[in-house]
Wavefront OBJ file of the C-alpha trace (Angstrom):
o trace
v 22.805 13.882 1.899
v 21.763 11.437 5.198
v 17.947 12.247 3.921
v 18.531 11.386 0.398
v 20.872 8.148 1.385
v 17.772 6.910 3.849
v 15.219 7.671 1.448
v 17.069 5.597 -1.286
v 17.610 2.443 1.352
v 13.844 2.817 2.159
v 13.007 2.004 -1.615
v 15.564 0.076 -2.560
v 13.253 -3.380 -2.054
v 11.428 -4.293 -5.369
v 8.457 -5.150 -2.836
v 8.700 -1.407 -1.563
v 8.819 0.007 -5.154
v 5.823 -1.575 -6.093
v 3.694 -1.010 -2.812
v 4.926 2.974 -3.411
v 3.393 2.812 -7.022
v 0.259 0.954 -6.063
v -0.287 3.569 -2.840
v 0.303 6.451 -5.873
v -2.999 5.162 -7.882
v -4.754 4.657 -4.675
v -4.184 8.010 -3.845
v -5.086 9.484 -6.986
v -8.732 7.609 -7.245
v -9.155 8.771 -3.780
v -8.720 12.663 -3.992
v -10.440 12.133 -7.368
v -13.477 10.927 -5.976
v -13.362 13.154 -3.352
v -13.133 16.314 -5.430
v -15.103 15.909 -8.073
v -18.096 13.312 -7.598
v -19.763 16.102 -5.730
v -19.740 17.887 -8.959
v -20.553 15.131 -11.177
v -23.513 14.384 -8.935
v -24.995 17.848 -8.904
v -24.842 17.527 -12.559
v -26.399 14.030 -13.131
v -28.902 14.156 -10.310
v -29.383 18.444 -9.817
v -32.721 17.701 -8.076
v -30.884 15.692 -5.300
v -28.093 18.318 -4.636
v -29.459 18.035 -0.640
v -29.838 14.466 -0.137
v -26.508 13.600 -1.695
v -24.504 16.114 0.758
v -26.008 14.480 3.606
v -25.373 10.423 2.082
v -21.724 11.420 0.427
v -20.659 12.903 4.296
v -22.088 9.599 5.692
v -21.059 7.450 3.864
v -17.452 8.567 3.624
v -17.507 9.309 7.874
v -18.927 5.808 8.895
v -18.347 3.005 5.428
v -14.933 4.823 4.529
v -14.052 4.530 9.107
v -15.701 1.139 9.181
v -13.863 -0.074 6.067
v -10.040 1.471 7.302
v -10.510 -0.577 10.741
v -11.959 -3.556 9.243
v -8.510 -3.398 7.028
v -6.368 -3.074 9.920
v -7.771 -6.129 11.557
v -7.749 -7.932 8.519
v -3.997 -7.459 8.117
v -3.166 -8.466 12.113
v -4.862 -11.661 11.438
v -3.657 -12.793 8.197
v -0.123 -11.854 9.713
v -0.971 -13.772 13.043
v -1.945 -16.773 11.206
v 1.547 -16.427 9.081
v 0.769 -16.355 5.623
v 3.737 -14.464 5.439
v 4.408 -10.301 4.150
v 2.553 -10.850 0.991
v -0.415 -11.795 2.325
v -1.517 -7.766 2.751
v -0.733 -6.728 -0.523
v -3.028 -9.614 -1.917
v -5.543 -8.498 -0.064
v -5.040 -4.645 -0.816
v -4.534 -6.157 -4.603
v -8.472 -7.787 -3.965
v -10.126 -4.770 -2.661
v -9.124 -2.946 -5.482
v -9.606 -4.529 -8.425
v -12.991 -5.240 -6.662
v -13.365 -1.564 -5.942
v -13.330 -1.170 -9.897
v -16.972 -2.382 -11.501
v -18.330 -1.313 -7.765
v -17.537 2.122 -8.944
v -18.266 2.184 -12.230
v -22.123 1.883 -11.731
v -22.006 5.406 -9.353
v -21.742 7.331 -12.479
v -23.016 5.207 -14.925
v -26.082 6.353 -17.135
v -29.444 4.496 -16.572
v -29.624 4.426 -12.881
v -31.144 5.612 -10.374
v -29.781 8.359 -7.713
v -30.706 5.713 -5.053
v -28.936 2.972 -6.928
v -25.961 4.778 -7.384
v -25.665 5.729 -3.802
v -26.144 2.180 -2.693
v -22.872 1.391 -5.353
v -20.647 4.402 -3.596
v -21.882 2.711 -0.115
v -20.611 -0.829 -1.358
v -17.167 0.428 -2.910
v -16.191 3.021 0.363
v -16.885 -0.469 1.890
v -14.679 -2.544 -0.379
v -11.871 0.406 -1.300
v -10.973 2.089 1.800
v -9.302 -0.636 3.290
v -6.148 -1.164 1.907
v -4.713 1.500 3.924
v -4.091 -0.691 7.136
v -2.779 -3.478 5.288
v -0.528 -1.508 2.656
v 0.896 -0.144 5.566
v 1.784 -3.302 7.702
v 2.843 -4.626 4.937
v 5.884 -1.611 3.684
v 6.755 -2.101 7.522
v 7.992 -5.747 6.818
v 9.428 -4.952 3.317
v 12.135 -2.259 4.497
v 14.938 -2.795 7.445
v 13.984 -1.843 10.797
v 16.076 0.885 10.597
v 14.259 2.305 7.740
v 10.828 1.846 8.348
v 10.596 5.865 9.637
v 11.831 6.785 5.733
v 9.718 4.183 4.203
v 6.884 5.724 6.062
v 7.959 9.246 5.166
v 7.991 8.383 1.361
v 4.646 6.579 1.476
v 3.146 10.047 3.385
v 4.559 11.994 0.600
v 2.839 10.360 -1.971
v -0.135 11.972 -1.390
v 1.022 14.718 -3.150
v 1.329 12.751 -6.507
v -2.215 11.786 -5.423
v -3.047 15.421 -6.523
v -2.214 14.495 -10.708
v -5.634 12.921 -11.375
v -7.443 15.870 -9.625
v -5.718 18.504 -11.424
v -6.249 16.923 -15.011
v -9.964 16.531 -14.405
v -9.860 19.692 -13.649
v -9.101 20.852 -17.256
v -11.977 18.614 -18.735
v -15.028 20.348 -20.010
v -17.824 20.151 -18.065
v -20.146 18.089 -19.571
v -17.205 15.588 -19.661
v -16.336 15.576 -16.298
v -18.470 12.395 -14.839
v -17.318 10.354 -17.676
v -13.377 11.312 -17.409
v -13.985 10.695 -13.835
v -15.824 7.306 -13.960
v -13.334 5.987 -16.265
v -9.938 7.512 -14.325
v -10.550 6.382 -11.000
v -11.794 2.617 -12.314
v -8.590 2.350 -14.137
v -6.405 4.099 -11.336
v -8.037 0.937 -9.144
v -7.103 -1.488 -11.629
v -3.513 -0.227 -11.780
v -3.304 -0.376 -8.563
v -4.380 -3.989 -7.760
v -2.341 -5.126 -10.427
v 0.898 -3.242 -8.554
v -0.594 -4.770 -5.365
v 0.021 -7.983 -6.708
v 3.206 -7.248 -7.965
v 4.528 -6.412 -4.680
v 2.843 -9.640 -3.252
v 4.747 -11.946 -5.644
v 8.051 -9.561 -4.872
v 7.259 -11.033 -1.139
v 6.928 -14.513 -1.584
v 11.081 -14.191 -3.611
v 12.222 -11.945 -1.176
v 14.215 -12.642 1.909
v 12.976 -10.904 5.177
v 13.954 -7.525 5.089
v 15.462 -8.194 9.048
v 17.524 -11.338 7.235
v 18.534 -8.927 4.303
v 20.490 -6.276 6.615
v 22.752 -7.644 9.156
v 22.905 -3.786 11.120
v 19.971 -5.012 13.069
v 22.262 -6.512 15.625
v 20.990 -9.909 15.231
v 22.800 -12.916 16.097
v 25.134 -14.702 14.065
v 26.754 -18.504 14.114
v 30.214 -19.079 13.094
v 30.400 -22.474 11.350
v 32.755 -24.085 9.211
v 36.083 -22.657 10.203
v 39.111 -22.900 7.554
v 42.615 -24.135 8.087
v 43.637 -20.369 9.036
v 41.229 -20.328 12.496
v 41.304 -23.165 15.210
v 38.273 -21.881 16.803
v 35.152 -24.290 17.351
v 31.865 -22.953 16.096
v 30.664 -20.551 17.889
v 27.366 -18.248 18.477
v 29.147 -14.670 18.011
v 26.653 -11.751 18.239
v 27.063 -9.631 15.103
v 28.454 -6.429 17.331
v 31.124 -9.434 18.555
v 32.201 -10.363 15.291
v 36.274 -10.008 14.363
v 36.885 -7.386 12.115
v 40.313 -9.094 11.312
v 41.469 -12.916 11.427
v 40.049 -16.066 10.854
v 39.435 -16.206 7.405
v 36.982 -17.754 5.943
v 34.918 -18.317 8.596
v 30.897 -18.149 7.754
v 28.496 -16.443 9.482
v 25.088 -17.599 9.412
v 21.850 -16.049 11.008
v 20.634 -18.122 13.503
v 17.042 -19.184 13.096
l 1 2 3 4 5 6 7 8 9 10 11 12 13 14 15 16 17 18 19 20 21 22 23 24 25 26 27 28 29 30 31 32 33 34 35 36 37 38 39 40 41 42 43 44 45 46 47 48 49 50 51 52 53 54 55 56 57 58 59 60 61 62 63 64 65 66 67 68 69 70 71 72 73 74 75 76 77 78 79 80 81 82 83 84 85 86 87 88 89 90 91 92 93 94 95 96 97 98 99 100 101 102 103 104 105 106 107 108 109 110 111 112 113 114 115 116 117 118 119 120 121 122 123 124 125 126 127 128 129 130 131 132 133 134 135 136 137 138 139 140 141 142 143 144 145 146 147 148 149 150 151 152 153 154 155 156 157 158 159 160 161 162 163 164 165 166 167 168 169 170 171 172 173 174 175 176 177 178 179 180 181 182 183 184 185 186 187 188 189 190 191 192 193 194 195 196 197 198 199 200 201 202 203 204 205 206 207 208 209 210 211 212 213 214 215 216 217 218 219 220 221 222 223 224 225 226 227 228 229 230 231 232 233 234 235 236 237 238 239 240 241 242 243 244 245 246 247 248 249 250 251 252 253 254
């Protein structure tokens, strides 16, 4: 019952909600690509088989690494130079509606195995690096308190990240590069626009440290009625009355 009662606090942000949902897409293009381009390759280039094990490893090891740090760094300084919570969601929203027509060329008919290689380079670079900032970002949309179930729900998604695998699955062969192509472009689409859901969710939302007062921070009594004689006063929330003075405010203080 604690589980379930964290685990509902940890979503209960619309900002959260749409981050999860965006993180679910992600997910799926992600183990998409990675279980079936392989395939789709050998298929559409089966004199290449070789070269394309050695690229595909590369390429995921050193664009896909490159592009997760680059993200994280990304995210410290748009937060440092305090463009506020939904500043990392834009930019996760960015890379992956760019990720999108970047893709869409790696199984496309007409080009080259070269050319298409060069197009899974540029979108490992562009995709994988919403991770860092989708991250940072779910940190400052739940309460302190919460940020270990937030965390816990977001890890858990990857198993919904195993739908899109599992349905390609079931497509005929000769299908398969085509149903893949087109899922994983419109799972990146999806989840840019969810991206930039939860950055407009940001910009309306208070700060999820204002929106729960368990935090312990302090509070300023102001505005006393008729029933207190009490001059304002800086009361730290553990200090405040349970009983008495009626009507008093409390008000963060900045």
């Amino acid at each position: 019952a604690e589980m379930s009662s964290r685990t509902a606090e940890a979503t209960d942000s619309l900002q959260a909600r749409w981050l999860f949902l965006a993180a679910t897409f992600r997910f799926c293009a992600g183990f998409a690509i990675l279980v079936w381009l392989p395939s789709a390759m050998v298929a559409r280039f089966p004199e290449d088989v070789a070269r394309f094990a050695v690229l595909n490893s590369m390429i995921k090891a050193f664009a896909g690494g490159f592009s997760s740090l680059l993200g994280g760094v990304i995210s410290d300084k748009l937060r440092a130079r305090g463009l506020g919570e939904g500043a990392g969601a834009a930019f996760c929203a960015a890379a992956s509606l760019l990720a999108a027509p970047l893709w869409w060329p790696v199984l496309a008919a007409g080009f080259s195995f070269e050319t298409c290689m060069c197009f899974l380079l540029a979108e490992y670079l562009v995709a994988e690096s919403w991770l860092g900032p989708a991250l940072s970002t779910l940190q400052g949309a739940v309460p302190p308190e919460r940020r270990g179930a937030a965390q816990g729900v977001f890890s858990s998604l990857t198993a919904l990240g195993n739908l899109l695998p599992t349905v390609l699955g079931f497509l005929p062969a000769e299908h398969l590069a085509a149903g893949l192509q087109a899922s994983v472009a419109l799972c990146y689409v999806a989840s840019g626009l969810c991206f930039a859901r939860a950055a407009a969710a940001a910009s309306s939302a208070p700060p999820a440290s204002a929106a729960s007062p368990s935090g312990g921070a302090a509070y300023e009594a102001l505005a006393p009625t008729s029933h207190c004689n009490e001059d304002s006063l800086v009361v730290p929330h553990a200090e405040r009355p349970s009983h008495g003075c009626l009507g008093t405010a409390y008000l963060e203080r900045p």
